[in-house]
C-alpha positions in Angstrom: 25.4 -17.2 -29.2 24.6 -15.1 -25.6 21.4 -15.8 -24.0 18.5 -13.5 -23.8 17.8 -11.8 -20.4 15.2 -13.2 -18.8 12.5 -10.6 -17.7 10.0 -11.0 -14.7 6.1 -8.6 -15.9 5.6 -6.4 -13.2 2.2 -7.3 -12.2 3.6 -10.7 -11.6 6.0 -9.2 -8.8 3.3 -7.4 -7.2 1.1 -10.6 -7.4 3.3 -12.5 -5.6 4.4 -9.8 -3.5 0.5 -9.5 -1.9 0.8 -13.6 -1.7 4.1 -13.1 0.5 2.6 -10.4 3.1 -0.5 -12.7 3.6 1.2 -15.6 4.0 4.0 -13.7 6.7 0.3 -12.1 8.3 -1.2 -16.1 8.2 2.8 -17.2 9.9 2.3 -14.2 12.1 -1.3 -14.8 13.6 -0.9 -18.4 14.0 2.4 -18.8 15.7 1.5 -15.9 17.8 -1.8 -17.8 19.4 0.8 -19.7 21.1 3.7 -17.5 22.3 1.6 -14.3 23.5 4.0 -12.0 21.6 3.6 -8.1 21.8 2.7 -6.0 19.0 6.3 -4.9 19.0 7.4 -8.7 18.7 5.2 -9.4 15.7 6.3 -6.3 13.8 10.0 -7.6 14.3 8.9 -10.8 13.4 6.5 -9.8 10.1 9.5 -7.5 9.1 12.2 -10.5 9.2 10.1 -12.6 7.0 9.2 -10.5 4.8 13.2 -8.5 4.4 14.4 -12.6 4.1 11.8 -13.0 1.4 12.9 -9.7 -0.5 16.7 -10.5 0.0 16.3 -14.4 -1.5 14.2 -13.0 -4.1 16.8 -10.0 -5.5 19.9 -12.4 -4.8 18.2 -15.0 -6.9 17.2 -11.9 -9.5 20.5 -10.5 -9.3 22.5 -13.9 -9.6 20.0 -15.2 -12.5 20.6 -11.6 -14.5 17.0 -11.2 -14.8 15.2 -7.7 -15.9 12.0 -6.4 -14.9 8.9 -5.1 -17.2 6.8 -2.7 -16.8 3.2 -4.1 -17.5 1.0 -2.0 -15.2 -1.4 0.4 -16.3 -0.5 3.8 -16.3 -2.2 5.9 -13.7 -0.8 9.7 -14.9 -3.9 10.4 -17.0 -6.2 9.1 -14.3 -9.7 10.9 -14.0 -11.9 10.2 -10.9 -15.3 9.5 -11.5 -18.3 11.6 -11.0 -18.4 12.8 -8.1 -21.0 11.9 -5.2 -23.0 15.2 -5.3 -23.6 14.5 -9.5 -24.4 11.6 -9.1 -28.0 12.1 -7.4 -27.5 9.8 -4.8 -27.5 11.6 -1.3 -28.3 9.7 1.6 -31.5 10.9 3.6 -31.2 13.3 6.4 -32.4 12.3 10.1 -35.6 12.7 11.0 -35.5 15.5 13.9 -39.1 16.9 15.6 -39.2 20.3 16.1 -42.6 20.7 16.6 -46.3 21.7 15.3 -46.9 25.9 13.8 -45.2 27.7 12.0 -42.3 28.1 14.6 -41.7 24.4 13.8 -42.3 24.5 10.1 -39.5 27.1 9.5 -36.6 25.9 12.1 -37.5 22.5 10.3 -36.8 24.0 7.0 -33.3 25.6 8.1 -32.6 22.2 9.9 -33.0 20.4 6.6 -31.4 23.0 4.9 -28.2 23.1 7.4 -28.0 19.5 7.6 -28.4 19.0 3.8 -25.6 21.4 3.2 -23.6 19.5 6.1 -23.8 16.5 4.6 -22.9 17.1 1.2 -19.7 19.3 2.3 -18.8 16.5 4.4 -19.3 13.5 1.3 -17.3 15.8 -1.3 -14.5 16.2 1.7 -15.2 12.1 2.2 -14.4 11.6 -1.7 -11.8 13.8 -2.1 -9.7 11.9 0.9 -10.9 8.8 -0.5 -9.5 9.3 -4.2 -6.4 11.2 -2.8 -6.0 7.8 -0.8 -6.3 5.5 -3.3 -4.2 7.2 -5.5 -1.2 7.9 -2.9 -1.7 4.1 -2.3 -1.0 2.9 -5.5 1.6 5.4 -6.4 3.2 3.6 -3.0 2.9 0.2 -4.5 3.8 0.8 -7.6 7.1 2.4 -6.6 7.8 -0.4 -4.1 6.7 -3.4 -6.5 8.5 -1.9 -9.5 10.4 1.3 -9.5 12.5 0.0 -6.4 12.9 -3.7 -7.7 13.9 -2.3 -11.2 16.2 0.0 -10.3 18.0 -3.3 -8.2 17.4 -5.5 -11.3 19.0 -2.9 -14.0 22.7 -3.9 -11.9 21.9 -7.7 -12.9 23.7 -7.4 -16.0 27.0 -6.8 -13.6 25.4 -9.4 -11.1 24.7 -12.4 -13.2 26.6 -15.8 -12.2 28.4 -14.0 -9.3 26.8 -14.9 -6.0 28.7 -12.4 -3.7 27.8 -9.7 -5.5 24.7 -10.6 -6.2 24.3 -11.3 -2.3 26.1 -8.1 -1.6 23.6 -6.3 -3.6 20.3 -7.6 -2.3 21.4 -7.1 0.9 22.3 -3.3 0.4 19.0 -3.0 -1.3 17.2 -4.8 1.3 18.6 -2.9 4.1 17.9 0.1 2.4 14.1 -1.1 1.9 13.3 -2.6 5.1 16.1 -1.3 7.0 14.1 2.0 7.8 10.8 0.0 8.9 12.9 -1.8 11.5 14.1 1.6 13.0 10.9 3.3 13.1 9.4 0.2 15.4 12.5 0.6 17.0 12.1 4.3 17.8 8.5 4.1 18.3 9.0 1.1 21.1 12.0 3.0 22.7 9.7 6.3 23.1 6.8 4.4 23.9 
């Protein structure tokens, strides 16, 4: 009788995948009170750690034969909440003096009018980045934590009991993952 295929849940990757970028920030803060590294230094060194993490991790995947599934929520029908200028809560506007008559009354008036109209352009613009963040950010993450590690994963049915392979394949996929970090610090410290 063959063995079912083990199968990692998605959420579980990212999980530990947030638990292995703090820890390689913790490593990279606390051995770099001692050795005075540049910033330069610490990417290399944040980029090793986490690329040796990622290649143990999909040889061990890839040797094991182990499959991934897709347990996080799905984000296509997302809808963004009500928006800030709904929801009644605009922040005051400043207090600005303009002075006493009617001179004062009516600059006052287009002052709280401009500001008002200011300040909510300026809070939809600040929601709309925000949301558009958020979003692109966990579009990022999901493909990184899943769609990338799956794809690797799907070859473990070829991969499974063969080390070399399996090694061969992790670090192909980790060179393509990380790989292009490591020459973008590299460019960015040669032009710098």
């Amino acid at each position: 009788m063959k063995a079912k295929q083990t199968y990692l849940k998605g959420k579980s990757v990212f999980k530990v995948s947030l638990i292995v970028i703090g820890v390689t920030i913790l490593t990279v803060y606390l051995t770099g009170e001692n050795y005075h590294r540049t910033l330069t230094e610490n990417f290399y060194l944040s980029l090793g750690i986490i690329s040796t993490t990622l290649f143990l991790f999909m040889a061990y995947g890839l040797y094991q034969g182990v499959g991934l599934l897709d347990n996080f929520p799905k984000i296509e029908n997302y809808k963004a909440k009500t928006p800030i200028f709904n929801s009644g809560n605009m922040p005051p506007t400043p207090d600005i003096s303009v002075g006493d008559g009617i001179g004062g009354l009516l600059l006052s008036i287009l002052l709280w009018i401009g500001i008002t109209i200011i300040l909510t352009v300026l809070l939809v613009l600040f929601e709309a980045v925000l949301w558009l963040s958020i979003f692109i950010i966990l579009a990022m993450l999901y493909w990184v934590f899943f769609r990338a590690l799956k794809f690797v994963f799907n070859k473990s049915a070829d991969t499974k009991g063969d080390l070399g392979i399996s090694a061969l394949y992790a670090l192909g996929y980790t060179s393509l993952y990380v790989g292009w970090i490591f020459g973008l610090v590299f460019i960015v410290d040669a032009l710098g």
